[in-house]
mmCIF file of the N, C-alpha and C atoms, coordinates in Angstrom:
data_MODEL
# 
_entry.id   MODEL 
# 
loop_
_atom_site.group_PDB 
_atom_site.id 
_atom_site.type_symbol 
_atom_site.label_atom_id 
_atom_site.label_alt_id 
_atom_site.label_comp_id 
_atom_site.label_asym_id 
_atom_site.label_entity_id 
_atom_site.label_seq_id 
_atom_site.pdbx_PDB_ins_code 
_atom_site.Cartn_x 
_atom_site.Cartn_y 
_atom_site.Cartn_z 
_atom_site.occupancy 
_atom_site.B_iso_or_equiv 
_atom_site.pdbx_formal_charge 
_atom_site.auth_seq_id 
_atom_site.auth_comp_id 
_atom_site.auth_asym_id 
_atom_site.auth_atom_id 
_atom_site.pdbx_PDB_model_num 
ATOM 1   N N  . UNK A 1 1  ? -6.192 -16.589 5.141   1.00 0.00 ? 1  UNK A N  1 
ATOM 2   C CA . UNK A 1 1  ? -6.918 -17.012 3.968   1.00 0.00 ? 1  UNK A CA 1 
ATOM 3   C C  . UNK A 1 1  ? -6.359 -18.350 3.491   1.00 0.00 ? 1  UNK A C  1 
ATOM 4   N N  . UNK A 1 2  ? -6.873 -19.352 3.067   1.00 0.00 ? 2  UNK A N  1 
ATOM 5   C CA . UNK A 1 2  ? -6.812 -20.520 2.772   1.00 0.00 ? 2  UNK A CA 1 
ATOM 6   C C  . UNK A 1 2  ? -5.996 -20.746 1.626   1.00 0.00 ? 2  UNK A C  1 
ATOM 7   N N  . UNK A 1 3  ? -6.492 -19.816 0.880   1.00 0.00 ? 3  UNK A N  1 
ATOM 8   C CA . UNK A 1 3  ? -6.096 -19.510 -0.717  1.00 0.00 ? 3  UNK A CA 1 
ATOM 9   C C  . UNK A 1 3  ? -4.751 -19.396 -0.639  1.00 0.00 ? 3  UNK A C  1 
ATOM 10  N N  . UNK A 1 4  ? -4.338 -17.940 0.469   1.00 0.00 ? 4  UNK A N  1 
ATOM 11  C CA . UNK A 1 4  ? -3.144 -17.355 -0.237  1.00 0.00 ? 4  UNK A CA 1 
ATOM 12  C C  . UNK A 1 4  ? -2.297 -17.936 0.671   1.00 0.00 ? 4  UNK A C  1 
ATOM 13  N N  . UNK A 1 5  ? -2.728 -18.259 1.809   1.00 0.00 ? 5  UNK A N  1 
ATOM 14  C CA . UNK A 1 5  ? -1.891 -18.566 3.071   1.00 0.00 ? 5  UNK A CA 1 
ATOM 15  C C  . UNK A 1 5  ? -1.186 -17.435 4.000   1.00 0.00 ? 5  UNK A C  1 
ATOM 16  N N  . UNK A 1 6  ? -1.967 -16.120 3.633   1.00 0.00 ? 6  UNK A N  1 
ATOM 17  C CA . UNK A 1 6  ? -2.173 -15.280 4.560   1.00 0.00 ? 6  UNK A CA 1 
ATOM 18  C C  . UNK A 1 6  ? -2.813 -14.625 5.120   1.00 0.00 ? 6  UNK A C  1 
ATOM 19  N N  . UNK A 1 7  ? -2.858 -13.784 6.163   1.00 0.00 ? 7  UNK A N  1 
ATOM 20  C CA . UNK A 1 7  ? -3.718 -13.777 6.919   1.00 0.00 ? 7  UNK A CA 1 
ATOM 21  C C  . UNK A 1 7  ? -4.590 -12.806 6.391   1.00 0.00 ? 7  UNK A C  1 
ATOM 22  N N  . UNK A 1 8  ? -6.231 -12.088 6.628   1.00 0.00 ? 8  UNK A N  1 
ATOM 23  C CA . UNK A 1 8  ? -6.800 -11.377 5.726   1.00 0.00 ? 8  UNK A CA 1 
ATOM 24  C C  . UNK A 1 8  ? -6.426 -9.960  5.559   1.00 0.00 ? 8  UNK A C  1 
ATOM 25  N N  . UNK A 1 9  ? -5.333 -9.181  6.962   1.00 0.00 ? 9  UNK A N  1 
ATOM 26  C CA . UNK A 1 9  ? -5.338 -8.160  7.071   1.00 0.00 ? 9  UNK A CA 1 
ATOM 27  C C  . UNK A 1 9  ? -3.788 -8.169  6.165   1.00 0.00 ? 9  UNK A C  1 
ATOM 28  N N  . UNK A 1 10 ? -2.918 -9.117  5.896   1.00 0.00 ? 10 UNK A N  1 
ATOM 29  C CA . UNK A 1 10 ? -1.528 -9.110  5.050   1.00 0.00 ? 10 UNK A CA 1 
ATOM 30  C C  . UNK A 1 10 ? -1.904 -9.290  3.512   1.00 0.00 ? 10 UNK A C  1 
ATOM 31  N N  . UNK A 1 11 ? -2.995 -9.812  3.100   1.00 0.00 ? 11 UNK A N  1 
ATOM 32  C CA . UNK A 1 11 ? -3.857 -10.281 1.881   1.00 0.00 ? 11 UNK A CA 1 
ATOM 33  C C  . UNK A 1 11 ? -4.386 -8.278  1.532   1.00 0.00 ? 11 UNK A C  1 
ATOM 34  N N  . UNK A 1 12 ? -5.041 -7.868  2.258   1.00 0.00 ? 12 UNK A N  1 
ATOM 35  C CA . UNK A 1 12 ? -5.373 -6.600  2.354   1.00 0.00 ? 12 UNK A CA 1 
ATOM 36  C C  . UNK A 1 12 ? -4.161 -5.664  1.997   1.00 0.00 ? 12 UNK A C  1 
ATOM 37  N N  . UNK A 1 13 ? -3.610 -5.368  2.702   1.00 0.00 ? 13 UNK A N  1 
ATOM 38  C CA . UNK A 1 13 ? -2.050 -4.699  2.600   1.00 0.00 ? 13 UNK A CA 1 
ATOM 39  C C  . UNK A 1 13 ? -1.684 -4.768  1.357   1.00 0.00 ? 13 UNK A C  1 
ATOM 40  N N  . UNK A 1 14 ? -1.064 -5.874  0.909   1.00 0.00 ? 14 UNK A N  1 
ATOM 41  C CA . UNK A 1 14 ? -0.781 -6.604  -0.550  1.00 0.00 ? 14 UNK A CA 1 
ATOM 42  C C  . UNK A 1 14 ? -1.573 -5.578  -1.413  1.00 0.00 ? 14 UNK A C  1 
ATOM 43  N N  . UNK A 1 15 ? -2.556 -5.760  -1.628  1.00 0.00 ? 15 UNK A N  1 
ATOM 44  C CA . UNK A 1 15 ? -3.482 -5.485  -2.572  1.00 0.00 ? 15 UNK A CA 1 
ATOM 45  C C  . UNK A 1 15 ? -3.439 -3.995  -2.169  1.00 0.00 ? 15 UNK A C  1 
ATOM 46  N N  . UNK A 1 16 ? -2.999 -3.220  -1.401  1.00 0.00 ? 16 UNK A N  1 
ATOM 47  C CA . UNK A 1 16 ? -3.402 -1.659  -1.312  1.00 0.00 ? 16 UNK A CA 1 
ATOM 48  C C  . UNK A 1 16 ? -2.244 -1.493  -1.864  1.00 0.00 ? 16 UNK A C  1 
ATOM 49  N N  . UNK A 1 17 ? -0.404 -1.758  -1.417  1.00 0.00 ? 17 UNK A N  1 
ATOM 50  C CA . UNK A 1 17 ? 0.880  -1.545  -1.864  1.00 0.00 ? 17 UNK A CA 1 
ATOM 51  C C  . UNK A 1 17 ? 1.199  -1.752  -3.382  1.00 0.00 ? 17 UNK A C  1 
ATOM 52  N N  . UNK A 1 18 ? 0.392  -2.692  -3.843  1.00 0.00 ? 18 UNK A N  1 
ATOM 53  C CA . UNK A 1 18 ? 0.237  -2.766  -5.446  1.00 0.00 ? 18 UNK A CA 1 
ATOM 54  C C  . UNK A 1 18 ? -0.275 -1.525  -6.478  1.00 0.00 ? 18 UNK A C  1 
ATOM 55  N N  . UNK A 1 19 ? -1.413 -1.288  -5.458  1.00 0.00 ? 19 UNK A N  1 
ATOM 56  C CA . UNK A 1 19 ? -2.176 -0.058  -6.043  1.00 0.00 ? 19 UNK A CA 1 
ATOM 57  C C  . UNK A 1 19 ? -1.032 1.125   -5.598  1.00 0.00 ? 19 UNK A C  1 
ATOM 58  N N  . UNK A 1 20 ? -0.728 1.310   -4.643  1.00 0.00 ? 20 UNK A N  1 
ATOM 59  C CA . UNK A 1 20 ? 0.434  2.505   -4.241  1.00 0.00 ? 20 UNK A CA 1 
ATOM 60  C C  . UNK A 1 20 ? 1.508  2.727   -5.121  1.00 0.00 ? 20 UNK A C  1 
ATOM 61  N N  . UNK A 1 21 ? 1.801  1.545   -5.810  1.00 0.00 ? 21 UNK A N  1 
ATOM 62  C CA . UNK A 1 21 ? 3.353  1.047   -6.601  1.00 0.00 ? 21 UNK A CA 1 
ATOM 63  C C  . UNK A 1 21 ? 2.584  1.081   -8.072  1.00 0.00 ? 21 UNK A C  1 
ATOM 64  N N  . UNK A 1 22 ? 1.584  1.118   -8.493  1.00 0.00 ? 22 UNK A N  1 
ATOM 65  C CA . UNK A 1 22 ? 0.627  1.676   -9.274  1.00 0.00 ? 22 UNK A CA 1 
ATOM 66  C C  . UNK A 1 22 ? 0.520  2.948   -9.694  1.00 0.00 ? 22 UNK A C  1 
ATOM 67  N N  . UNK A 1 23 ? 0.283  3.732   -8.638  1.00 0.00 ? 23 UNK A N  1 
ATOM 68  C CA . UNK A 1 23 ? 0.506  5.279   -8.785  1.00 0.00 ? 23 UNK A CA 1 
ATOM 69  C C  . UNK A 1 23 ? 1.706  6.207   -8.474  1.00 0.00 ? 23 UNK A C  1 
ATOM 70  N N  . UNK A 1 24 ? 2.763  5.523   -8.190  1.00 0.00 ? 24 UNK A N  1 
ATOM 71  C CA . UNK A 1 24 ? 3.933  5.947   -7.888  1.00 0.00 ? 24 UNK A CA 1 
ATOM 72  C C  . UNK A 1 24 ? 4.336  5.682   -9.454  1.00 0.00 ? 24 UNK A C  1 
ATOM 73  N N  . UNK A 1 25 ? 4.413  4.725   -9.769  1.00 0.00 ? 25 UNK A N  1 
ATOM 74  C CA . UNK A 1 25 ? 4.654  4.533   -11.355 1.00 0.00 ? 25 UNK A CA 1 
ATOM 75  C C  . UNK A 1 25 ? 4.436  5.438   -12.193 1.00 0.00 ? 25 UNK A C  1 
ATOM 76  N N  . UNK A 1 26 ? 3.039  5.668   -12.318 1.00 0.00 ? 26 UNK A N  1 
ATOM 77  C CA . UNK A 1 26 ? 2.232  7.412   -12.997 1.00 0.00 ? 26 UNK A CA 1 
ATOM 78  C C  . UNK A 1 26 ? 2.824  8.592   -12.725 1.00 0.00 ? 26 UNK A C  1 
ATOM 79  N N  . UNK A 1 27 ? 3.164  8.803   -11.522 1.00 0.00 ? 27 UNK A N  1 
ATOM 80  C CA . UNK A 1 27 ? 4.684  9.814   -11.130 1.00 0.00 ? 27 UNK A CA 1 
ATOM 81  C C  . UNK A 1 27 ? 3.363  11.054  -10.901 1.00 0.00 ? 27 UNK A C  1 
ATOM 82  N N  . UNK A 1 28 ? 2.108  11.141  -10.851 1.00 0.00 ? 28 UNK A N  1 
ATOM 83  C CA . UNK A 1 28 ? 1.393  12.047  -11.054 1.00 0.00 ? 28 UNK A CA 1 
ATOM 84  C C  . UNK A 1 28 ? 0.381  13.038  -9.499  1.00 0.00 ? 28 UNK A C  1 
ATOM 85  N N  . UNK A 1 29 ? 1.018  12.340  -8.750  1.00 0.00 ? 29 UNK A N  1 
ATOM 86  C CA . UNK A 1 29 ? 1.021  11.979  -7.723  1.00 0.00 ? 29 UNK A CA 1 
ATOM 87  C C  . UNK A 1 29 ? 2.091  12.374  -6.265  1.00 0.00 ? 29 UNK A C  1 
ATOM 88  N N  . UNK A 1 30 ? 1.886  13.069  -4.975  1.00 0.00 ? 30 UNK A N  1 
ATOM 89  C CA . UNK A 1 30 ? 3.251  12.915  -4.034  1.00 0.00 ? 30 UNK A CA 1 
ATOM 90  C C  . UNK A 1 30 ? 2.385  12.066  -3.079  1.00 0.00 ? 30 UNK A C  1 
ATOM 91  N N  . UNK A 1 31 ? 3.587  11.465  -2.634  1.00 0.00 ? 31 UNK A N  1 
ATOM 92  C CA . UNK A 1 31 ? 4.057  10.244  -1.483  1.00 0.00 ? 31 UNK A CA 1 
ATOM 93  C C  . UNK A 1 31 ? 2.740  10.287  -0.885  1.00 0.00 ? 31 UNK A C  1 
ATOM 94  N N  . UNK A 1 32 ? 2.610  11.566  0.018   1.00 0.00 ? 32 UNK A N  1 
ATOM 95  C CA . UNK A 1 32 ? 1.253  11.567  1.260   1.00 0.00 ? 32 UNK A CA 1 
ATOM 96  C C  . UNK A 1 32 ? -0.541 11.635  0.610   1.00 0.00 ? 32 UNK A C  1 
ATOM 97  N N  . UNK A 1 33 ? -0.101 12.122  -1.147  1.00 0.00 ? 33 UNK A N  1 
ATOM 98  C CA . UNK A 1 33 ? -1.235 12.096  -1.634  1.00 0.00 ? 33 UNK A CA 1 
ATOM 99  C C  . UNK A 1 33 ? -1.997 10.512  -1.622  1.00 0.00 ? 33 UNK A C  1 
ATOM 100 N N  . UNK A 1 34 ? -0.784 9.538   -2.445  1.00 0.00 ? 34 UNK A N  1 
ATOM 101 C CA . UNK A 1 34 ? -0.951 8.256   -2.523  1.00 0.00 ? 34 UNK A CA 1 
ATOM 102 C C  . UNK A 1 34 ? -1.316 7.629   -1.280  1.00 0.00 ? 34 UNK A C  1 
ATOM 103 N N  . UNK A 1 35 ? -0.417 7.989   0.028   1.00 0.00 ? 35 UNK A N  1 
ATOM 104 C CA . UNK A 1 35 ? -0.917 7.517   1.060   1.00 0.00 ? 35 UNK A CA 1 
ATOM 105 C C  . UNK A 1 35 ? -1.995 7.457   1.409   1.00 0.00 ? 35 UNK A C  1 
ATOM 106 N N  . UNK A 1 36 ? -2.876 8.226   1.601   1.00 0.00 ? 36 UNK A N  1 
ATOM 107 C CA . UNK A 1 36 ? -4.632 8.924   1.091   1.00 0.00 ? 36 UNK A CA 1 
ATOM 108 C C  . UNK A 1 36 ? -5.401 8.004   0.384   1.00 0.00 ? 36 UNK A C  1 
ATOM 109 N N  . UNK A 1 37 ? -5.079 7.797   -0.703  1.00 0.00 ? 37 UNK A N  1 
ATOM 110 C CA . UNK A 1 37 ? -5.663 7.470   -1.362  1.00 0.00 ? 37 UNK A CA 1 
ATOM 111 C C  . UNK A 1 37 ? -5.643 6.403   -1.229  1.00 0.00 ? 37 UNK A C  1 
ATOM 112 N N  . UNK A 1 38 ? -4.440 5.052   -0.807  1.00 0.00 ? 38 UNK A N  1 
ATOM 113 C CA . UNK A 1 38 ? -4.509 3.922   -0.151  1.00 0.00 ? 38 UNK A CA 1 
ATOM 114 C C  . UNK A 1 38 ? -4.990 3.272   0.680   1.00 0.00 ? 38 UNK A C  1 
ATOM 115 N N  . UNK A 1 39 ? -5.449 4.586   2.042   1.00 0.00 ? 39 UNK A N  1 
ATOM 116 C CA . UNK A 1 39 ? -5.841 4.389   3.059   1.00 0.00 ? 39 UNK A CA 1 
ATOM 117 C C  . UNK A 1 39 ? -5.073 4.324   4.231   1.00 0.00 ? 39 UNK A C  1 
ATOM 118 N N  . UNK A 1 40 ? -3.698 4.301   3.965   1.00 0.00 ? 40 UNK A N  1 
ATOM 119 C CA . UNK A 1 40 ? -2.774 4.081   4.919   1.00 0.00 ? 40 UNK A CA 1 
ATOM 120 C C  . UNK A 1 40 ? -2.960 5.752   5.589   1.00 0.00 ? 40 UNK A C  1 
ATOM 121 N N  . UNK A 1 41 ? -3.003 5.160   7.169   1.00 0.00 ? 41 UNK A N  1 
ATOM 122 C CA . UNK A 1 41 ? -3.532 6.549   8.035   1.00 0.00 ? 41 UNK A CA 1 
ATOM 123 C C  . UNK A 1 41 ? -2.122 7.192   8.227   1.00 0.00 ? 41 UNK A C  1 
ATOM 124 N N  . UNK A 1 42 ? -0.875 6.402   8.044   1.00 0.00 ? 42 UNK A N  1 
ATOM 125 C CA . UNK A 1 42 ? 0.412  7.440   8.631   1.00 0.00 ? 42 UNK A CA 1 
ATOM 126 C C  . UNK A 1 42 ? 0.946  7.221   7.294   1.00 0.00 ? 42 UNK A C  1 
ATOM 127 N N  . UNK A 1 43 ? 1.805  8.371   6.607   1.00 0.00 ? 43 UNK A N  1 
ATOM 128 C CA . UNK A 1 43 ? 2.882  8.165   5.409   1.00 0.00 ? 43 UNK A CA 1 
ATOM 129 C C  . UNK A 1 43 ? 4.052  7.721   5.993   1.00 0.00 ? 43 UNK A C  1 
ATOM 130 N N  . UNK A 1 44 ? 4.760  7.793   7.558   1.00 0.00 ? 44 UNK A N  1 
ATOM 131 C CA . UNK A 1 44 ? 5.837  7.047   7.881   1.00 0.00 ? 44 UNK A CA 1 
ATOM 132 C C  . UNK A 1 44 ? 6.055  5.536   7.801   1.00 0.00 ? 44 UNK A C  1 
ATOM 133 N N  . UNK A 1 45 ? 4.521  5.672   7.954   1.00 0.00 ? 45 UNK A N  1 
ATOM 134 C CA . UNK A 1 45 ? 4.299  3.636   8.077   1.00 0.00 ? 45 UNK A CA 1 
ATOM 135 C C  . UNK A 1 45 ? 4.202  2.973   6.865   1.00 0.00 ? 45 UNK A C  1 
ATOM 136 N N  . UNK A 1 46 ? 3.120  3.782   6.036   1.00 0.00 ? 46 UNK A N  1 
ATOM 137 C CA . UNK A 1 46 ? 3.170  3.780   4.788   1.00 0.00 ? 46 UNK A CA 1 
ATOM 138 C C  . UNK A 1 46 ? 4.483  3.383   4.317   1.00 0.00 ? 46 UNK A C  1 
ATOM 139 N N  . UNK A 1 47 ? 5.516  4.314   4.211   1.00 0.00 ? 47 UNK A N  1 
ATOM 140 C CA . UNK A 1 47 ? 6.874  4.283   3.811   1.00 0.00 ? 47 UNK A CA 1 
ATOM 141 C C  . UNK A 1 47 ? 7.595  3.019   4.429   1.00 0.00 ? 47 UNK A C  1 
ATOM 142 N N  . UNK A 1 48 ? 7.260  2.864   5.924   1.00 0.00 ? 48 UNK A N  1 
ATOM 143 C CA . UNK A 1 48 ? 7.977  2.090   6.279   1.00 0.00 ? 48 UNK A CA 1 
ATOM 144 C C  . UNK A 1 48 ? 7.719  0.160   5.492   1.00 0.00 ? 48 UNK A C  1 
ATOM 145 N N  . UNK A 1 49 ? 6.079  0.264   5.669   1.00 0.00 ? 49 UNK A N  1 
ATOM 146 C CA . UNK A 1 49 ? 5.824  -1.079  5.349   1.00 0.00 ? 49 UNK A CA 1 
ATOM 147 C C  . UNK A 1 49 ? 5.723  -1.207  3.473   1.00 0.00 ? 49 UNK A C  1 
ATOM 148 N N  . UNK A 1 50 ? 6.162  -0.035  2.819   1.00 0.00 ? 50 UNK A N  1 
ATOM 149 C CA . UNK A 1 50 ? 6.149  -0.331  0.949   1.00 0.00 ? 50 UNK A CA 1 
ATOM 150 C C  . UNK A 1 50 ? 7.793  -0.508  0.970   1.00 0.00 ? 50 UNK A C  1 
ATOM 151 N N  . UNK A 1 51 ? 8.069  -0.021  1.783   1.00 0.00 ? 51 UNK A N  1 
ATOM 152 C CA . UNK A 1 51 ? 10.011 -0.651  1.628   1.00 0.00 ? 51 UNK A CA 1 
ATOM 153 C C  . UNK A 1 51 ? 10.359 -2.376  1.679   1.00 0.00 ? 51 UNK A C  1 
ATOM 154 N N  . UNK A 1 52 ? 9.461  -2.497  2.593   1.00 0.00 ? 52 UNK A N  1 
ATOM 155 C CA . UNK A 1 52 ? 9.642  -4.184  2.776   1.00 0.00 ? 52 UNK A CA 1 
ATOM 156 C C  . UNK A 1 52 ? 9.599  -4.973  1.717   1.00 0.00 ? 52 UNK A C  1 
# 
């Protein structure tokens, strides 16, 4: 993306891990539910790539 200077699928990501770190905040919620609801298809990866 021109804008952000990344690419559309890291621009994407961004914007889902925000929302994840969103509902982790609310506490209302477990780990694999949020995962779900993000879209992220594995909670390991999930986990792995919201640590970064």
């Amino acid at each position: 993306m021109a804008l952000t200077d990344l690419s559309s699928l890291d621009f994407i990501r961004i914007i889902r891990l925000k929302h994840a770190a969103e509902l982790l905040q609310e506490g209302e919620l477990r780990t694999n539910e949020i995962c779900d609801r993000v879209e992220f298809q594995s909670p390991s990866y999930f986990a792995k790539v919201f640590q970064k």
